[in-house]
Residue, then its C-alpha position, 0 to 999 in steps of 0.5 A: x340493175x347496176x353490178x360493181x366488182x371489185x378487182x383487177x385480175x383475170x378473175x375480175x374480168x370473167x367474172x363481169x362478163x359472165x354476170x354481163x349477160x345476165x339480161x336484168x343487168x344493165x352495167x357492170x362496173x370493175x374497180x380499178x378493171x385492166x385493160x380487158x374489162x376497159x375494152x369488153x363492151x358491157x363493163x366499165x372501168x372505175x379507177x378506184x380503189x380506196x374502201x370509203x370511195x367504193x361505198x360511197x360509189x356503190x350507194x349512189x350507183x349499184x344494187x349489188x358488189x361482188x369481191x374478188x380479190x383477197x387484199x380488200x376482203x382481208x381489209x373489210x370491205x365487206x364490213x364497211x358496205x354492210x355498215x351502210x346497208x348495201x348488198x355484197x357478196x364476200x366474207x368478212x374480215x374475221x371469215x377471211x381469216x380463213x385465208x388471210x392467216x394460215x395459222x388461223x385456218x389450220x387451228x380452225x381446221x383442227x379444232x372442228x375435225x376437218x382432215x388437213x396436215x399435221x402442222x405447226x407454227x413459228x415466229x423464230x427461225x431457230x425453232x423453226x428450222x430444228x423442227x425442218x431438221x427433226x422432220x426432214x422432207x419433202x416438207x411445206x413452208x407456208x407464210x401466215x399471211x397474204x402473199x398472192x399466191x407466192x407465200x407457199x414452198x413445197x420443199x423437196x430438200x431440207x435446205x430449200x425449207x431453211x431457205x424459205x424460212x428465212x426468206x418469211x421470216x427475215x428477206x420477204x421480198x415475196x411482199x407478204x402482208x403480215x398479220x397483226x402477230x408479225x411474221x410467221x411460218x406455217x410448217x406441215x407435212x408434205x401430202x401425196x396425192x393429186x390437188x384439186x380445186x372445190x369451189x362453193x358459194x356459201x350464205x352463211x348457213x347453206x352452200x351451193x357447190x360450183x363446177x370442180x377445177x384443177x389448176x397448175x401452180x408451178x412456172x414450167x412443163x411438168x410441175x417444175x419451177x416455183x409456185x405462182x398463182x397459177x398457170x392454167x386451170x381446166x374444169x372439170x376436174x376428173x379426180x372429183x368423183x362423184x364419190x370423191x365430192x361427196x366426201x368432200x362436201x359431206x367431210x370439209x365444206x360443210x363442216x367448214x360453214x358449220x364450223x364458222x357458225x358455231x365460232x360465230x362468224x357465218x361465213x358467206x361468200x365463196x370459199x375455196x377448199x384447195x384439196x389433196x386426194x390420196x390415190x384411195x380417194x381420201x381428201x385432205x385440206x390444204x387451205x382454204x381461200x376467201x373467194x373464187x380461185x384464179x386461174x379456175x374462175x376462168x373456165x368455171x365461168x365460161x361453163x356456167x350455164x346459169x344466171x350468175x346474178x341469180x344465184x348472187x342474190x340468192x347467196x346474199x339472201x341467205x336462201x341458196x338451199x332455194x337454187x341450183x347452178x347448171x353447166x355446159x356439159x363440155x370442159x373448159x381450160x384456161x392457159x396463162x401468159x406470163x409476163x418476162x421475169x413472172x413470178x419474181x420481178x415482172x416486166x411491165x409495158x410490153x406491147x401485147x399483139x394478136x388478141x382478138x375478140x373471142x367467140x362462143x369456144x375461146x375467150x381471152x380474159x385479161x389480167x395484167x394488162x393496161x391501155x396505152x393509146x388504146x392498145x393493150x400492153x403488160x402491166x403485171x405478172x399474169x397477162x392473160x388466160x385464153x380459155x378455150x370449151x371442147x367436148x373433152x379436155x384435150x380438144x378445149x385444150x387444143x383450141x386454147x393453144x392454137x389462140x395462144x400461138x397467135x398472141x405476143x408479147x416480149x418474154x412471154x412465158x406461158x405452160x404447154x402441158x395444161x391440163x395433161x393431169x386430166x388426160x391420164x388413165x385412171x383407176x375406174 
């Protein structure tokens, strides 16, 4: 069997090279693919993007497409393969509102008894900063639509929540992609506690859950600077108990499917409950996301034991209460290497220097890059993920780093703290 991923992050990389050694898969296609998946062996670069041609790609080549990104699933790509009877795995456009408008999924959350933050929503600034006033900080100001993982300020003074606003509502240099309302702001209560990553795949009725993860949103050591997509995940993430995940399946996943089915848009794909747990154990919902999460997708896939296709058709068949997922015992953690003037304006073109091809421990996925004269260069934001396994965190951390200090590139700007939250003591 042929397999198409669609997509061009680190994400999209991991995840053709684990469904890549699936031995009943023959070829895995990425459209458009980077730099990485253009050099890994088993995968193949396809150079488009357009939803009439991926199908259209798809009928002729493929038994099976998975989606990465949020932008396609958001623009219904899921929708068009099915109106041609192809198999997909992905939300449609009405499930991925889950992600695509903030607004949507806290209604949805609250409307179906799922624990998230007091909230409220805004189309005019006036309003919206009285309310800032009126409830002080810190404070969360959330863009009600796709922003590559930009579109949320965890404001610790008043004026930094003003300022966020009006950047929303008015400047949007951070390229949201609004909804058919226009702009909007989300404003919620600030959460205490420590986030985590929980990761299921979902057919519509049953969810099988995948490994937990925990990854670092903030540009600089210590979980200092602005919020990116994310600069390094590790798996498994130690606050997900076994109690805590039971909490967490039994009192925001399953509602979730639930939910959606009750509301009459079944939800399948994989969903992303990004979760805040108090220092009690409690889990709050602080969004959800239509697809796997990246950095995470990196280490949760380097500790997949089982075949990914496997469990892809299960999902698309509607019969993932039928399987389970195994995992290597040992943690996985994924370092970022951004590119110089990453999150605002990224420099593009920079040779990359000191890759190598990765072993069974270590494995640089590919992000933001290009291929010029058949060398790497940077073409993006977040370049790299070296992802590293180790008996523990700290020596999978200690792999990921010794492979990181052998890479290059101008400006290169990358955390020396991933996973230092696993490290921790904590409370039995």
């Amino acid at each position: 069997m042929n397999v198409l991923v669609i997509g061009s992050g680190g994400r999209e990389h991991a995840l053709g090279w684990r469904i890549a050694r699936s031995p009943r898969v023959a070829k895995v296609f990425v459209a458009p693919g980077n730099g990485g998946t253009a050099l890994e062996p088993e995968l193949g670069n396809v150079a488009i993007s357009d939803i009439a041609q991926l199908v259209a790609f798809a009928r002729e080549h493929v038994g099976l497409t998975v989606v990465g990104p949020e932008a396609p699933l958001a623009a219904g790509v899921v929708d068009a393969f099915r109106a041609e009877g192809l198999r997909i795995f992905g939300p449609t456009r009405d499930a991925a509102r889950l992600e695509s408008s903030k607004d949507f999924a806290k209604a949805f959350m609250v409307r179906h008894g799922i624990p998230t933050a007091a909230y409220r929503t805004f189309t005019e600034a006036t309003a919206a900063h009285a309310y800032v006033e009126e409830r002080g900080a810190p404070i969360v100001v959330k863009a009600d639509g796709l922003a590559a993982g930009k579109g949320v300020v965890v404001a610790a003074t008043t004026a930094e929540a003003h300022a966020a606003i009006d950047v929303m509502l008015f400047g949007n240099h951070l390229a949201i992609q609004y909804n058919e309302a226009g702009a909007r702001v989300v404003i919620e209560e600030h959460l205490a506690g420590e986030e985590a990553s929980f990761i299921v795949m979902a057919d519509g009725r049953n969810v099988l859950p995948l490994a937990s993860s925990q990854d670092h949103k903030r540009l600089h050591d210590g979980d200092t600077g602005p919020n990116t997509g994310g600069m390094g995940a590790y798996s498994p993430a130690p606050v997900v108990t076994p109690a805590v995940h039971a909490r967490i399946m039994r009192e925001i996943i399953l509602p979730a499917v639930q939910g959606m089915a009750d509301d009459g848009i079944p939800y399948t794909g994989f969903l992303y409950a990004g979760v805040m747990i108090d220092a009690a154990g409690n889990p709050c919902t602080l969004e959800f996301n239509c697809r796997l999460g990246d950095p995470e997708t990196q280490p949760i896939m380097m500790r997949l034991k089982s075949d990914l296709v496997d469990l892809l058709e299960h999902a698309t068949g509607g019969t993932l209460d039928r399987t389970d997922a195994q995992w290597d015992r040992r943690a996985a953690l994924g370092v970022v290497l951004a590119a110089a003037g990453y999150p605002e304006s990224p420099r593009k073109g920079d040779p990359i220097s000191g890759l190598s091809a990765g072993t069974d421990e270590c494995k640089v996925f590919h992000a933001g890059t290009a291929l010029v004269d058949g060398h790497a260069v940077t073409a993006g934001g977040r370049v790299l993920c070296v992802t590293a396994m180790g008996d523990t965190v700290r020596q999978a951390q200690r792999t990921a780093y010794a492979a990181v200090d052998a890479i290059h590139f101008d400006g290169m700007q990358y955390r020396k703290d991933i996973g230092s939250r696993a490290l921790l003591p904590r409370r039995s």
